[in-house]
DOPA-396114 format. One record per residue (C-alpha): residue in one letter; chain; x, y, z. Coordinates in steps of 0.25 Angstrom, whole numbers, plus 5000, padded with zeros to 4 digits. Layout:
@r = a	c = A	u = X	v = Y	w = Z;
...
This chain:
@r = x	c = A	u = 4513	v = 5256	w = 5048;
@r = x	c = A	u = 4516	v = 5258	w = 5033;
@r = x	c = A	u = 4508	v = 5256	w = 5022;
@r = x	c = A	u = 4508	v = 5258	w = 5008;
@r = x	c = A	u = 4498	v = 5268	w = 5001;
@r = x	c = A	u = 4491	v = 5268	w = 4989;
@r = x	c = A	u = 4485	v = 5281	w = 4982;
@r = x	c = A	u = 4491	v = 5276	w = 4967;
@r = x	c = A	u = 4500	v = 5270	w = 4960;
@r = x	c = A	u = 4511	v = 5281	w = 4960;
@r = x	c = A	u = 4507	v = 5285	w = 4977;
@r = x	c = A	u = 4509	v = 5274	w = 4986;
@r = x	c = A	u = 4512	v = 5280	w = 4999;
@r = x	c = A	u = 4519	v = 5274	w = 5012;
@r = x	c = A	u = 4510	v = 5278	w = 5023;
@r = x	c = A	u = 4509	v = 5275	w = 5038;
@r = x	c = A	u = 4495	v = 5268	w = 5043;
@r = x	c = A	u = 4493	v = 5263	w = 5058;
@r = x	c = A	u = 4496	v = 5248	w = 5058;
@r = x	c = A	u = 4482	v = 5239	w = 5058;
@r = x	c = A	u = 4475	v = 5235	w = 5071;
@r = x	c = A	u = 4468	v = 5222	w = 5072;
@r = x	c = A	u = 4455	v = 5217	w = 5075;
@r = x	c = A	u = 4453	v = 5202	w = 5083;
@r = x	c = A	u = 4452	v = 5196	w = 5071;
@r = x	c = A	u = 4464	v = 5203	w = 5060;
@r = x	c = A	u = 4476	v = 5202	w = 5060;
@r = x	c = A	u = 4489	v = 5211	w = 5056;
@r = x	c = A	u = 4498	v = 5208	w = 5045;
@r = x	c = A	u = 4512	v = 5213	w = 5046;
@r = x	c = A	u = 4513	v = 5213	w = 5028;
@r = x	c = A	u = 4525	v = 5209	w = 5024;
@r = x	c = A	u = 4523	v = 5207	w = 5009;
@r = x	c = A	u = 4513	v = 5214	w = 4999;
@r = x	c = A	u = 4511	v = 5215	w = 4986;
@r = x	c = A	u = 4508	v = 5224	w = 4976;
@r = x	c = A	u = 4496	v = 5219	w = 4965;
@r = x	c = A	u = 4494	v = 5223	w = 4952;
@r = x	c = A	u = 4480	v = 5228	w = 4958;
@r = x	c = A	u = 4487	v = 5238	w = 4967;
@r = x	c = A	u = 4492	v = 5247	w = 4958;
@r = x	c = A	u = 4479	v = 5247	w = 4950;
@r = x	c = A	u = 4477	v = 5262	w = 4952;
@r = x	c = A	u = 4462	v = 5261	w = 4945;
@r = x	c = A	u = 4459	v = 5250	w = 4956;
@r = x	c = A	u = 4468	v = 5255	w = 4968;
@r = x	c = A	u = 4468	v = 5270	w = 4967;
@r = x	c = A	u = 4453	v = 5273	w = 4969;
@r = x	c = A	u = 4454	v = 5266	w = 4984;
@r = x	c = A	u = 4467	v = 5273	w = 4987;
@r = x	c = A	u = 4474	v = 5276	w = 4995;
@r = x	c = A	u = 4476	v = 5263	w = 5000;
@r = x	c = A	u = 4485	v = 5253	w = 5006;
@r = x	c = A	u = 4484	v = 5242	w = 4996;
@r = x	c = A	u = 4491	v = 5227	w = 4996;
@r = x	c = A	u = 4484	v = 5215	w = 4995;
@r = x	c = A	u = 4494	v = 5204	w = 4996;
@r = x	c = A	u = 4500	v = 5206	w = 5009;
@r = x	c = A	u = 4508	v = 5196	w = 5017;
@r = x	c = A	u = 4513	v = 5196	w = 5029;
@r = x	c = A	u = 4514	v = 5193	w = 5044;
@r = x	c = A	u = 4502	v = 5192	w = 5053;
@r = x	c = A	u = 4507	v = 5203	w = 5064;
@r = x	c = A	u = 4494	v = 5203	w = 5074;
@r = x	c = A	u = 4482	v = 5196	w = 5075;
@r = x	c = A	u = 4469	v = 5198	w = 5081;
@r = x	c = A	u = 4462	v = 5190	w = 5093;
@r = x	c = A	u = 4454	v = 5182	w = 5086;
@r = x	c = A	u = 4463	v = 5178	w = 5074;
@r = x	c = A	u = 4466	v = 5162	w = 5078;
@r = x	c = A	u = 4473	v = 5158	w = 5062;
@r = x	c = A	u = 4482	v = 5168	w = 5061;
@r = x	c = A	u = 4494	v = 5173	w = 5072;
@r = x	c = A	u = 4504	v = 5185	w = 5073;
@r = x	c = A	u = 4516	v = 5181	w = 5064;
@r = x	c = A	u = 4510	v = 5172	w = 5051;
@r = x	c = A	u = 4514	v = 5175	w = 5038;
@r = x	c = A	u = 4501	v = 5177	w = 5028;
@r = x	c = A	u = 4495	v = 5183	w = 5016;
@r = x	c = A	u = 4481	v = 5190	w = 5018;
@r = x	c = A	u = 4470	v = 5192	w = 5008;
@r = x	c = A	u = 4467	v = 5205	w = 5007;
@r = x	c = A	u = 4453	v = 5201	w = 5002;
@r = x	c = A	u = 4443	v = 5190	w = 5008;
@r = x	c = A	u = 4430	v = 5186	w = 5003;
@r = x	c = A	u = 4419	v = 5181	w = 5009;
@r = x	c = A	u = 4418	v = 5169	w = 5005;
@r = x	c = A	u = 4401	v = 5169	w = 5007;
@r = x	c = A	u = 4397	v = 5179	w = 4995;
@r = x	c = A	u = 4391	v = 5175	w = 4983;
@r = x	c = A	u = 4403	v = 5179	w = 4975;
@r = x	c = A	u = 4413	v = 5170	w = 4985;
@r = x	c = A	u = 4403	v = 5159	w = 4985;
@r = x	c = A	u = 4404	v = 5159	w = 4969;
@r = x	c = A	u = 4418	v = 5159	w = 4969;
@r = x	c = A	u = 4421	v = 5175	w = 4967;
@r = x	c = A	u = 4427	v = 5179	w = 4980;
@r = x	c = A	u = 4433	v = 5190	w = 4974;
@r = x	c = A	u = 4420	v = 5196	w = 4971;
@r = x	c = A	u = 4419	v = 5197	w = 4986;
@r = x	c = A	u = 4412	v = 5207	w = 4993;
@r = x	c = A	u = 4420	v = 5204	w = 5005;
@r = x	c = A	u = 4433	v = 5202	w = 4997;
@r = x	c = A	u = 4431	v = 5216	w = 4991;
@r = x	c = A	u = 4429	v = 5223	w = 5005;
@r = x	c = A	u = 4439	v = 5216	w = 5014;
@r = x	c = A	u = 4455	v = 5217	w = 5014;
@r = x	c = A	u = 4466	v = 5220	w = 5024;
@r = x	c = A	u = 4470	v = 5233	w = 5031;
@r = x	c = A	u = 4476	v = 5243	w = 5026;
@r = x	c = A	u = 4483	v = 5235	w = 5014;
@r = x	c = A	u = 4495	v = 5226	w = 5012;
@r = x	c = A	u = 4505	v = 5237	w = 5009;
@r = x	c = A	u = 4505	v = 5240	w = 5023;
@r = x	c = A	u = 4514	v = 5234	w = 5035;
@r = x	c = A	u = 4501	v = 5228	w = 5041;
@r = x	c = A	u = 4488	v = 5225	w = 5037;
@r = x	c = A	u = 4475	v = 5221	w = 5047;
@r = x	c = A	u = 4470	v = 5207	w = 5041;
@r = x	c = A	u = 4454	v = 5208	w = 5044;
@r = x	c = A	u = 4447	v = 5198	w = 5049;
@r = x	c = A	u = 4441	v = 5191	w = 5037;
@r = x	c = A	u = 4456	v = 5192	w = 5030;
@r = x	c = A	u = 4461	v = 5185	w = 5041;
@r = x	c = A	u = 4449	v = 5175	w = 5041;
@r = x	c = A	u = 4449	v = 5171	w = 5026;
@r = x	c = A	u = 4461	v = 5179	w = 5020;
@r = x	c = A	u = 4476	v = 5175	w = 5026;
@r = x	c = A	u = 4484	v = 5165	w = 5020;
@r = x	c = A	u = 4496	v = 5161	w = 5028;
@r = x	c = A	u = 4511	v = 5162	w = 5019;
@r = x	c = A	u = 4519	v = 5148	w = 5021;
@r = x	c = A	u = 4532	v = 5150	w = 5027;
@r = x	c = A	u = 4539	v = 5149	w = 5013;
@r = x	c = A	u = 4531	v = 5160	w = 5007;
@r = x	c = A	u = 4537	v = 5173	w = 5008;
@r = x	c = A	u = 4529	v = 5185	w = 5011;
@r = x	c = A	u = 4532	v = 5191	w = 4996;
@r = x	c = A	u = 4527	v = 5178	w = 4990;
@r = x	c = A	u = 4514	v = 5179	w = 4999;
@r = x	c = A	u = 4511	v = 5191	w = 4991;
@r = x	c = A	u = 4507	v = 5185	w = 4979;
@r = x	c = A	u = 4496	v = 5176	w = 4987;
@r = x	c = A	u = 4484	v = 5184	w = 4982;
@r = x	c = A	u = 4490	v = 5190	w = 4968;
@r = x	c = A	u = 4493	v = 5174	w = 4964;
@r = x	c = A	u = 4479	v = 5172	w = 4971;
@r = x	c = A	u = 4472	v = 5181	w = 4960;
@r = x	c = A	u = 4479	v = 5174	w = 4951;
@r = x	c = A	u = 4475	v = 5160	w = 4954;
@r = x	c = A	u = 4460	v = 5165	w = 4956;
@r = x	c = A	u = 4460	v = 5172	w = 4940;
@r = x	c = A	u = 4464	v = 5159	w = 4934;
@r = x	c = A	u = 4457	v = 5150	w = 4942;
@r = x	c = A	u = 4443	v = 5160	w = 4938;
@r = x	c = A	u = 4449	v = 5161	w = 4923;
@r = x	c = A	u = 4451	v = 5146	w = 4924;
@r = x	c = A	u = 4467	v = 5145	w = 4918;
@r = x	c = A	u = 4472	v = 5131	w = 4914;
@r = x	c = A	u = 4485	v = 5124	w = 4910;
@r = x	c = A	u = 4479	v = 5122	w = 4896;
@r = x	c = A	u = 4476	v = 5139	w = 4896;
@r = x	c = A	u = 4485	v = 5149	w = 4889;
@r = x	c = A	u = 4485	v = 5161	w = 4897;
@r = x	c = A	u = 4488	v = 5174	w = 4893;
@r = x	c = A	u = 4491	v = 5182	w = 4905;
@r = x	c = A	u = 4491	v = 5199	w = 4901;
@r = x	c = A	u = 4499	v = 5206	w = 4911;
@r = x	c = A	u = 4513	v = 5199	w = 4916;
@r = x	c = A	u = 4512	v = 5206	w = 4930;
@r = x	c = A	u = 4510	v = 5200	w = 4944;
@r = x	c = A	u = 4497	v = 5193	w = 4942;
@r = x	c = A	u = 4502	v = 5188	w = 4927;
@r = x	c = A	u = 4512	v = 5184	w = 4931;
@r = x	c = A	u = 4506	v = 5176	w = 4942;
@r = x	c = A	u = 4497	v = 5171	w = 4933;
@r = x	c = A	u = 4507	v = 5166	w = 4924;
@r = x	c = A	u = 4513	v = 5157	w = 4936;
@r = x	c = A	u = 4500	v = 5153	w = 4941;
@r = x	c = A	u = 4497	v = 5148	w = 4926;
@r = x	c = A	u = 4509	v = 5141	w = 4926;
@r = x	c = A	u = 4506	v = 5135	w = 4939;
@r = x	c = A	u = 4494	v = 5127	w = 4932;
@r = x	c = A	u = 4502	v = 5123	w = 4919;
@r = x	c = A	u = 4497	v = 5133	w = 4909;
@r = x	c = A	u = 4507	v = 5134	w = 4900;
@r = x	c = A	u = 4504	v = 5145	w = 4889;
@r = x	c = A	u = 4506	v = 5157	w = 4898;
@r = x	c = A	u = 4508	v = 5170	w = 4891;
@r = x	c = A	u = 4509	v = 5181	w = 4896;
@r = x	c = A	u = 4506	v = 5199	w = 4889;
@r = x	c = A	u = 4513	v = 5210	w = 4896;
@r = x	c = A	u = 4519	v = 5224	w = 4892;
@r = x	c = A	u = 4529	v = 5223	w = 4902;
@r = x	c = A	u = 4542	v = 5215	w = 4897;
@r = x	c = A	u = 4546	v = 5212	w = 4912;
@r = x	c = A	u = 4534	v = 5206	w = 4915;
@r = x	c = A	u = 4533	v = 5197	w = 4901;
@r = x	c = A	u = 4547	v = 5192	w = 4907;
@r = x	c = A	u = 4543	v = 5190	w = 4919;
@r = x	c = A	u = 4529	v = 5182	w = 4915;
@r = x	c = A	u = 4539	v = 5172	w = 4907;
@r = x	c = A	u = 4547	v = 5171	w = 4920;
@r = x	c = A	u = 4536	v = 5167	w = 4928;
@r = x	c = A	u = 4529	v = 5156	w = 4917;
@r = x	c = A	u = 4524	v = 5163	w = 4905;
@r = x	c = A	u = 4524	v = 5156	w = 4893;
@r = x	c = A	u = 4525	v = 5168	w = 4883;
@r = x	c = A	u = 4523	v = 5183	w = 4885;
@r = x	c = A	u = 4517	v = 5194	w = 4874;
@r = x	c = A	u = 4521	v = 5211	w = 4876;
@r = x	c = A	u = 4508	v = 5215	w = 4878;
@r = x	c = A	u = 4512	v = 5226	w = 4869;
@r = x	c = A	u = 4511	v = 5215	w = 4857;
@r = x	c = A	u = 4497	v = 5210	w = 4852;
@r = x	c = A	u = 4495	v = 5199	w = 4864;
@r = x	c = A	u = 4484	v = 5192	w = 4858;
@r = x	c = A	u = 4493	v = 5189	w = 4845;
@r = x	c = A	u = 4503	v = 5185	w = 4853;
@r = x	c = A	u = 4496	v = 5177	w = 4861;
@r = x	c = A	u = 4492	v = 5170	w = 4848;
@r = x	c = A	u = 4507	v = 5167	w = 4843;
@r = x	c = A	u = 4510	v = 5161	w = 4858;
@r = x	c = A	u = 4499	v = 5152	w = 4859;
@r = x	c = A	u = 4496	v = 5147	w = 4847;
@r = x	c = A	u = 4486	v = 5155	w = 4839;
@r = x	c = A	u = 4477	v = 5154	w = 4851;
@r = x	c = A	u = 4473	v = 5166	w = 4862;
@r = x	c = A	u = 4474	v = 5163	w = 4877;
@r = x	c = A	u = 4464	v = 5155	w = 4885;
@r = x	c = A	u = 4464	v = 5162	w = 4897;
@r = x	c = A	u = 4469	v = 5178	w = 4895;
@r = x	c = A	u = 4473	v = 5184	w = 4910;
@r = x	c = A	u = 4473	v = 5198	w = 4911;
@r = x	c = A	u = 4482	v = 5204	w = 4923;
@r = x	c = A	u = 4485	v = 5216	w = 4920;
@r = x	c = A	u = 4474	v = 5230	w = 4921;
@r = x	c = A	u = 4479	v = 5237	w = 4908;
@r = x	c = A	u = 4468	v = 5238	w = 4896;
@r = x	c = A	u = 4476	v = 5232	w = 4885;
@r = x	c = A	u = 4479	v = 5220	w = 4893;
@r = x	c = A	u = 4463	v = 5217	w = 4896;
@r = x	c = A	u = 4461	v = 5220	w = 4880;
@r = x	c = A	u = 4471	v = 5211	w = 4876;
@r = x	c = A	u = 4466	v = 5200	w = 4884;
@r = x	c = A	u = 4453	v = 5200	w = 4876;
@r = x	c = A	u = 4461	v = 5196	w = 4864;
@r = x	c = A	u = 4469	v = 5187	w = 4870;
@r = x	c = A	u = 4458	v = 5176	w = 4875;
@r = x	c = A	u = 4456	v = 5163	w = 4867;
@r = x	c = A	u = 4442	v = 5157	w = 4863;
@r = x	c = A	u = 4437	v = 5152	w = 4876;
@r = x	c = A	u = 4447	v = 5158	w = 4885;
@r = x	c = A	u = 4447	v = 5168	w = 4897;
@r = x	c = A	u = 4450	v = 5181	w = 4900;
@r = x	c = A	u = 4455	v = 5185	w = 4915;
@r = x	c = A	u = 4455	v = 5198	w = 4919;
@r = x	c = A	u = 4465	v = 5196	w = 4932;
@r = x	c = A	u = 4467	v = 5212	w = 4930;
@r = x	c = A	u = 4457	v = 5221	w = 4923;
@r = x	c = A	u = 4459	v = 5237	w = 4919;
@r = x	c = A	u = 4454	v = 5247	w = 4924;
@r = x	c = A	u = 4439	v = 5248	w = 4927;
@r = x	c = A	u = 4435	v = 5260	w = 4916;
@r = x	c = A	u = 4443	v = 5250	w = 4904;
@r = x	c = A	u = 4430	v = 5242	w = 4895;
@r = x	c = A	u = 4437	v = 5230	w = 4888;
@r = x	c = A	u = 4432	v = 5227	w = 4874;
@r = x	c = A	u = 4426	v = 5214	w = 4877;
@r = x	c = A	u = 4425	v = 5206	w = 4861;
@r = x	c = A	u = 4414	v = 5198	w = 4869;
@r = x	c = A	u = 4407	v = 5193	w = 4859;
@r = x	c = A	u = 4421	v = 5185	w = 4853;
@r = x	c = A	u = 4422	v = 5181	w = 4869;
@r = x	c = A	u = 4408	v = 5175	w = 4868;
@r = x	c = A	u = 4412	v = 5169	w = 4854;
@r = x	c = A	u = 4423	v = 5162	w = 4859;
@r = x	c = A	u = 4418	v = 5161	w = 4876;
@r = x	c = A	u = 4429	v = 5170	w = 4879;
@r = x	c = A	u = 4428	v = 5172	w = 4896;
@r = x	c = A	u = 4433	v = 5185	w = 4904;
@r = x	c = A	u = 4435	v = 5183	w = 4919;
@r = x	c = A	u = 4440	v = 5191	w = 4929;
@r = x	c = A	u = 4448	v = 5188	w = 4944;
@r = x	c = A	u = 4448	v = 5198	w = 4955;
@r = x	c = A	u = 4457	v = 5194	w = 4967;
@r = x	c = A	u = 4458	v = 5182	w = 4974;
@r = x	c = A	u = 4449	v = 5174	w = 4984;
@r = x	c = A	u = 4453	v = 5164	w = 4995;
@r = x	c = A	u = 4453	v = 5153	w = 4986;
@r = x	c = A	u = 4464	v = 5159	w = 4977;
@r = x	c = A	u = 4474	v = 5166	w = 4989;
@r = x	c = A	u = 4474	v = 5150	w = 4993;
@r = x	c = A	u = 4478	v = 5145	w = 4979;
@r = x	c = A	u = 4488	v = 5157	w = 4978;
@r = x	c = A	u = 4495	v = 5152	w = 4990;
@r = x	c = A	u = 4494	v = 5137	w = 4988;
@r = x	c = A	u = 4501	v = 5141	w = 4973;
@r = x	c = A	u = 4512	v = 5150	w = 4981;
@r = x	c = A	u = 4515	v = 5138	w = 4990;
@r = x	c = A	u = 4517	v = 5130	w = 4979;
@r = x	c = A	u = 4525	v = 5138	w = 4972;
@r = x	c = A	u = 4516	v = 5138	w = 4961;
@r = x	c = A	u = 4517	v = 5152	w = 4958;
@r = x	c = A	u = 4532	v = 5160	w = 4959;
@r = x	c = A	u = 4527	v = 5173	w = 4966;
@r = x	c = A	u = 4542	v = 5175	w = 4972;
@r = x	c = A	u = 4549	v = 5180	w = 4959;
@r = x	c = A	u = 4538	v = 5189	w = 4955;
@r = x	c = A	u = 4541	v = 5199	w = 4966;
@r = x	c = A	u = 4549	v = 5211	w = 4959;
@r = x	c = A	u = 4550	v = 5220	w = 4971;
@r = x	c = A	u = 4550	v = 5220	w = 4986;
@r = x	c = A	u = 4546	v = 5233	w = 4993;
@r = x	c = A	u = 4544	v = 5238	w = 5007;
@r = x	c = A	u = 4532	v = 5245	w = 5008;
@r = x	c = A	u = 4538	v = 5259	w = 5007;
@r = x	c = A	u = 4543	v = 5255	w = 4992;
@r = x	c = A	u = 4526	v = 5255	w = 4990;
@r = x	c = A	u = 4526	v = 5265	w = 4980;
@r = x	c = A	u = 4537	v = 5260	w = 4971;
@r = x	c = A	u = 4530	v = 5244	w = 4973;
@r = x	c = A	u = 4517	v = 5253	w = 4968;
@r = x	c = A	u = 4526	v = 5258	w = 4956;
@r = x	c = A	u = 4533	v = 5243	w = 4954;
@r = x	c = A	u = 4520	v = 5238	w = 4953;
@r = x	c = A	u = 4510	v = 5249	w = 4945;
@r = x	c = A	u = 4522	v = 5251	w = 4935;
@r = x	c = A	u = 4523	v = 5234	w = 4931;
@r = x	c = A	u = 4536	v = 5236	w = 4926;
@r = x	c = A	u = 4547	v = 5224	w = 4932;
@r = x	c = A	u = 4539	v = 5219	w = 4944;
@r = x	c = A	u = 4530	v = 5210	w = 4947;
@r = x	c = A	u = 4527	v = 5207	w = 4963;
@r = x	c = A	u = 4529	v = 5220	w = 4972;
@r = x	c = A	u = 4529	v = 5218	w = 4984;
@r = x	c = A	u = 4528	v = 5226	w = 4998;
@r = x	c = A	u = 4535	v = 5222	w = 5009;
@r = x	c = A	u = 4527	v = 5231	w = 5020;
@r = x	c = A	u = 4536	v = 5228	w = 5034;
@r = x	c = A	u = 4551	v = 5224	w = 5025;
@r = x	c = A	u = 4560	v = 5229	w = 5035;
């Protein structure tokens, strides 16, 4: 089979790997659809495990199944989670499935920019999510990015009476914007550098949108009254951006670092004007089982338009340039691999 593999940003290579055998209790996903995160061409975070077959939010067709899997049959449409936790830990006790050791260390074979992928056992026990019939493939995609979405807001605790400042218009802001919306917050703004993606946040519900390239914190200020933003969402790796956000927060407001710089950057923390004025940062790493459920429930509902935040459509052999679409954040949004398009 084909498949699609990493070394960097600028070498994805089309490459020819033996298609998956099964155990009894796996199955094999024929991927139809995959989508390329943010995360994925995070070189700091991706290169030093490469090369690699990466993809995370695979959706396809179930093509085998082993002899002791009973839910599932040859022929149902799903999404898989790449990562399961245990769900007996301390840290999934108290809430932080993510923090998972078992989360950390399981995840299907060999990634979802591949024509197959070998769906472990404890992904198929705890981590497959069946695509109703009116939910394309492409749409199914966006299951575990809208996931992590749901689960920083529900951790940062955003309200309809909120104003959010969401830094960095990409995928995930954008996501965040609609899932905003989708509980009635209505003082949305939105930074970015990128004029195409400052469009495209108004298109999707953004109430206002600053250049990033201007001082956001006074524009902020001239957009919402004098006042800074409740709750401040990062979603975007660059420096400046975590920086800004520090200036950005109001008296008793909340910073979320949804994305966070590379691990050599040291912020400069004013914390003793966050003590002063109970200033909380907070951080959201993935999604658990609780979230992937929402995500769906909110696609089903139509909560969240995912369908017209998809730019591109590639077959798998278009990798390298969905790698380039994607790294480069000029006009795109959703990048999606289609793996077996005929």
């Amino acid at each position: 089979m084909h498949v699609a593999m990493y070394y960097n940003n600028k070498d994805v290579r089309i490459q020819e790997m033996p298609k998956p055998t099964i155990g009894n209790d796996e199955f094999l996903l024929k991927v139809m659809a995959s989508g390329i995160c943010g995360s994925d061409v995070t070189e700091w975070y991706r290169v030093p495990k490469a090369p690699k077959v990466l993809g995370h939010e695979a959706t396809g067709i179930i093509d085998e199944v082993g002899a002791n899997v009973s839910r599932y049959k040859v022929g149902d449409r799903v999404f898989v989670s790449h990562h399961v936790p245990c769900n007996k830990c301390r840290y999934c006790q108290r809430g932080h499935q993510t923090a998972c050791e078992t989360l950390h260390t399981t995840n299907y074979f060999p990634g979802g920019f591949s024509q197959y992928v070998r769906v472990p056992k404890i992904n198929v026990e705890h981590g497959v999510y069946s695509l109703p019939d009116d939910m394309s493939f492409e749409e199914g995609t966006f299951i575990e990015p809208l996931a992590c979405v749901a689960r920083g807001q529900r951790l940062s605790g955003v309200c309809k009476d909120d104003t959010v400042l969401i830094i960095g218009g990409g995928l995930a802001g954008i996501l965040h914007v609609q899932l905003a919306r989708a509980k009635d917050v209505q003082n949305i703004i939105v930074s970015d550098i990128n004029p195409f993606r400052l469009t495209q946040a108004e298109k999707f519900g953004a109430t206002v949108t600053i250049n990033a390239k201007e001082n956001v914190a006074q524009k902020l200020k001239e957009a919402n009254g004098g006042r800074l933003a409740d709750q401040v969402i990062v979603c975007t790796g660059a420096t400046p951006a975590a920086i800004s956000a520090l200036d950005c927060v109001d008296k008793g407001g909340s910073i979320l670092f949804f994305a966070v710089p590379d691990p050599t950057v040291r912020l400069p923390v004013p914390i003793t004007d966050f003590w002063r004025n109970e200033i909380t940062m907070k951080t959201s790493y993935g999604a658990a089982p609780q979230d992937l459920e929402e995500s769906l429930e909110l696609l089903k509902q139509n909560e969240v338009n995912v369908k017209d935040m998809i730019t591109h459509r590639l077959s798998l052999l278009e990798a390298a340039e969905g790698f380039r679409l994607v790294a480069t954040a000029g006009e795109s949004l959703k990048v999606i691999l289609e793996p077996n398009r005929v």
